[in-house]
N, C-alpha and C positions, 0 to 999 in steps of 0.2 A: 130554930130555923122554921120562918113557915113555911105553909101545906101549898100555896101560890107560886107558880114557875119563876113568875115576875117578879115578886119579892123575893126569891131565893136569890135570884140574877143581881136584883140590886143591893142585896145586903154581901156581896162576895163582891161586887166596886167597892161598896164602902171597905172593905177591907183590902183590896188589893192597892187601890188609889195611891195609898199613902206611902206603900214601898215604893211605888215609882217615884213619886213627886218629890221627891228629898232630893232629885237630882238637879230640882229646879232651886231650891230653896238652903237646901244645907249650906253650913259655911264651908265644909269640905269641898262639897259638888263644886263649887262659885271656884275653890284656892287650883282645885285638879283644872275648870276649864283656865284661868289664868295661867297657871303653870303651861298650858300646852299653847301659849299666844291668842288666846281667846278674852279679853279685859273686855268688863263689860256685862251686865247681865243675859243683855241681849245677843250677843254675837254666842257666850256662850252654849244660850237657849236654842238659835237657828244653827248653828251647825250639831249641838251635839242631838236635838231632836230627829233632822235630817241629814247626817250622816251616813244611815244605813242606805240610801238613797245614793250616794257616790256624789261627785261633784258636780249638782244640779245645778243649774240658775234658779230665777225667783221665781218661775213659770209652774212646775210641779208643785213648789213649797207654797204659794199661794193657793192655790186647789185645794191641795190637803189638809194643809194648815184650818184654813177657812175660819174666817172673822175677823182676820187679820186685814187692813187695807193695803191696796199694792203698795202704794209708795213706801209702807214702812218695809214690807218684806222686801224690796227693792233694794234698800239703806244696806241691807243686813246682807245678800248673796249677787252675784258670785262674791264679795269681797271677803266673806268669812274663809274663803279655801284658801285667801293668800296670805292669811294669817296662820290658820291649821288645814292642812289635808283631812280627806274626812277618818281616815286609817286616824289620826291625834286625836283627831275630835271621837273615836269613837271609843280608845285608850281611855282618852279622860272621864269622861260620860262612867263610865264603868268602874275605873281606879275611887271617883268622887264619890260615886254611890255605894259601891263596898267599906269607903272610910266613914261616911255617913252612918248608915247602917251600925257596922261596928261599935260606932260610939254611943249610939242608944238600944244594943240590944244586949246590953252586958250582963242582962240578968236571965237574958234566955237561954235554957241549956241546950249548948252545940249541936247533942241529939235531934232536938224538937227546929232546928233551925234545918239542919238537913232532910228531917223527914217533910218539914213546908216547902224546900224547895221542889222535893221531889215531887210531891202532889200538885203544885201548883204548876213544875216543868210539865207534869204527865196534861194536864190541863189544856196549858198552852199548846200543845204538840198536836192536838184534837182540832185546832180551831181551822176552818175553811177562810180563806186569805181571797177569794176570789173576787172582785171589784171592793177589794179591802187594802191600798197603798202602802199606806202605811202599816199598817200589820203583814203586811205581805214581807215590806223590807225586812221588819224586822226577825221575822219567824225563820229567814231566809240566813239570817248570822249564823255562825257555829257557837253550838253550846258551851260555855266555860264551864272549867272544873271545879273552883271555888264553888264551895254553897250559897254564900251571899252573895255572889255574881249570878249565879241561877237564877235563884231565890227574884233580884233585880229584875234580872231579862224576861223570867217570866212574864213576874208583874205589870211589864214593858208591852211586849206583846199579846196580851189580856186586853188591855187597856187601848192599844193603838187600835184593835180587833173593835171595841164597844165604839171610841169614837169615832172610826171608818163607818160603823152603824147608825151612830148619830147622826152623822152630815148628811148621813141619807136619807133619815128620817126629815129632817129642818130643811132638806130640798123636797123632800114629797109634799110637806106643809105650804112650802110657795116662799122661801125665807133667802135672801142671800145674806151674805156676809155681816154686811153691818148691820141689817133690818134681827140677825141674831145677837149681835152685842145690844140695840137698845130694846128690845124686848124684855131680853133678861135684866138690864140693868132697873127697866118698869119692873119685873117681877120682885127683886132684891134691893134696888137701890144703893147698886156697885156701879154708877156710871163717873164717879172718880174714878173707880179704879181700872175699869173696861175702857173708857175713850182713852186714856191715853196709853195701853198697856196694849189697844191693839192697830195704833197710829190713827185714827180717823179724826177731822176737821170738824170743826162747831158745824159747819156751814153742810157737812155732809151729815152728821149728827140729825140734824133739823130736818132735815129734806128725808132719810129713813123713817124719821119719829113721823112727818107727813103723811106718810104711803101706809106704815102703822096706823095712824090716826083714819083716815079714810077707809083704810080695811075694818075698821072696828074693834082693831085690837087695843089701841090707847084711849082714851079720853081728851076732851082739848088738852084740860090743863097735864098731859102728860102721864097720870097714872094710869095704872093698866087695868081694864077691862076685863067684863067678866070671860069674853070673847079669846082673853090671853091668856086666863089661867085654865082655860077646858082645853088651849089647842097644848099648852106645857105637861098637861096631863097625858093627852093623846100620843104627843112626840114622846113624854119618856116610857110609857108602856109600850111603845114600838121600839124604842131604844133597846129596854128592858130585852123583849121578844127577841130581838136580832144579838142580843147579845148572851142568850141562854143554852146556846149549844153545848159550850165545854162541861157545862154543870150537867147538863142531863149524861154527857158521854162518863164523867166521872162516877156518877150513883149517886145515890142518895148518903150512904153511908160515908164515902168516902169523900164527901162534899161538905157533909157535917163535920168530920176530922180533921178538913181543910181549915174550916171557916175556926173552928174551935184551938186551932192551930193560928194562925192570922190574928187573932184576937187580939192576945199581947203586944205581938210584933206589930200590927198596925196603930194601936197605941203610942207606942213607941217612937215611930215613924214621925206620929202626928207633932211629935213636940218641937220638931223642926219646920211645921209649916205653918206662917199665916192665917187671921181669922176672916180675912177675905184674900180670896186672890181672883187672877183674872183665868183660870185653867179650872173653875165651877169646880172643886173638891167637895165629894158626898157630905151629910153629917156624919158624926158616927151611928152603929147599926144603934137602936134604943135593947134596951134588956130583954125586950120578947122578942127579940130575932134570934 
């Protein structure tokens, strides 16, 4: 673990990340939102993300969302509630990531799965929800009793806590919606997977990459600038910072415990997600975290 607030903060995403995200990606996740009238990646994704929310229109889920274009979240609500209520969508959400879970943590013993839920509930329980939406919703559910439903929700609302902190960072920088999908895809070269994963048109594509361009974050021909990788640096050490509360409230000790605990299980996790997706999953931590 290192001695740096900020690297403690981001090497405890990297492992939290990946318990959440198996509810995007597992085949479990995918069978539980179908089972409950949810077909579809998509419809799954918007209601059972925003479910804790109750039966919003596109209006909050746009906001929070962010990076998504209206139209496509438009597509997706109110019509996702008249397929599931959000009470199904939030059953399912839950049911799919406990069978996820389940099936690749077989080799971790029961003990050490209960003691990570614990530490990582004690965690989440600490975080400050105040101009944080989505984490707010979610911290806002009653705690299940299963450990690897815990274990989940925590990770859940960790995570909704840091990205709540993000969007706020990418609006202090001057960024809307899409001008953060083609930035990042300049940074990585995920704009297969980013344009159409968060609805946006060639035609509006072009006209963010402009305003990019003009600001001096792109280059004509479209790569990114030195101008893009100082401001990627700055947004995530302010991500970082905003999202370092629960680890300080934890300790040192029992943050190492945490993390040394996560290790496996976020491994594990990993082997149900994509080597890109459109939801920016950390790397793993490297050996000297």
């Amino acid at each position: 673990m290192g001695g740096d607030p900020r690297e403690l903060t981001r090497t405890m995403w990297t492992l939290f990340e990946p318990v959440h995200a198996v509810t995007y990606f597992a085949p479990q996740a995918r069978a539980a939102f179908e089972a409950a009238g949810l077909r579809g990646f998509w419809r799954g994704y918007f209601a059972g993300r925003a479910a804790p929310f109750g039966a919003v229109g596109a209006g909050p889920v746009y906001a929070t969302f962010f990076g998504f274009s209206d139209a496509m979240v438009r597509r997706a609500l109110p019509d996702v509630w008249t397929r599931a209520d959000p009470a199904a969508a939030l059953t399912a959400r839950c049911e799919g990531a406990r069978q996820a879970l389940s099936a690749v943590l077989g080799d971790v013993p029961p003990e050490a799965v209960v003691e990570t839920a614990t530490l990582l509930r004690t965690a989440a329980s600490t975080v400050d929800v105040a101009g944080r939406a989505l984490a707010a919703a979610n911290a806002d559910l009653p705690w299940p009793e299963d450990a690897l439903d815990v274990l989940w929700q925590a990770a859940t609302v960790l995570r909704e806590h840091r990205g709540d902190g993000h969007v706020a960072a990418l609006l202090v920088a001057g960024l809307d919606g899409i001008e953060t999908q083609v930035w990042r895809a300049a940074l990585d070269g995920t704009r297969e997977v980013l344009q159409p994963a968060r609805g946006w048109s060639d035609e509006e594509w072009a006209a963010a990459a402009a305003r990019l361009t003009a600001r001096g974050w792109l280059r004509p021909d479209g790569v990114a600038a030195d101008a893009a990788y100082a401001a990627r640096d700055e947004i995530e050490h302010t991500t970082d910072a905003l999202a370092s509360a629960p680890w300080r409230w934890l300790g040192t000790e029992r943050t190492a415990r945490l993390a040394a605990l996560l290790t496996p299980i976020a491994a594990a996790a990993r082997a149900y997600l994509p080597d890109k997706t459109p939801i920016g999953l950390p790397p793993s931590p490297t050996a000297d975290n």
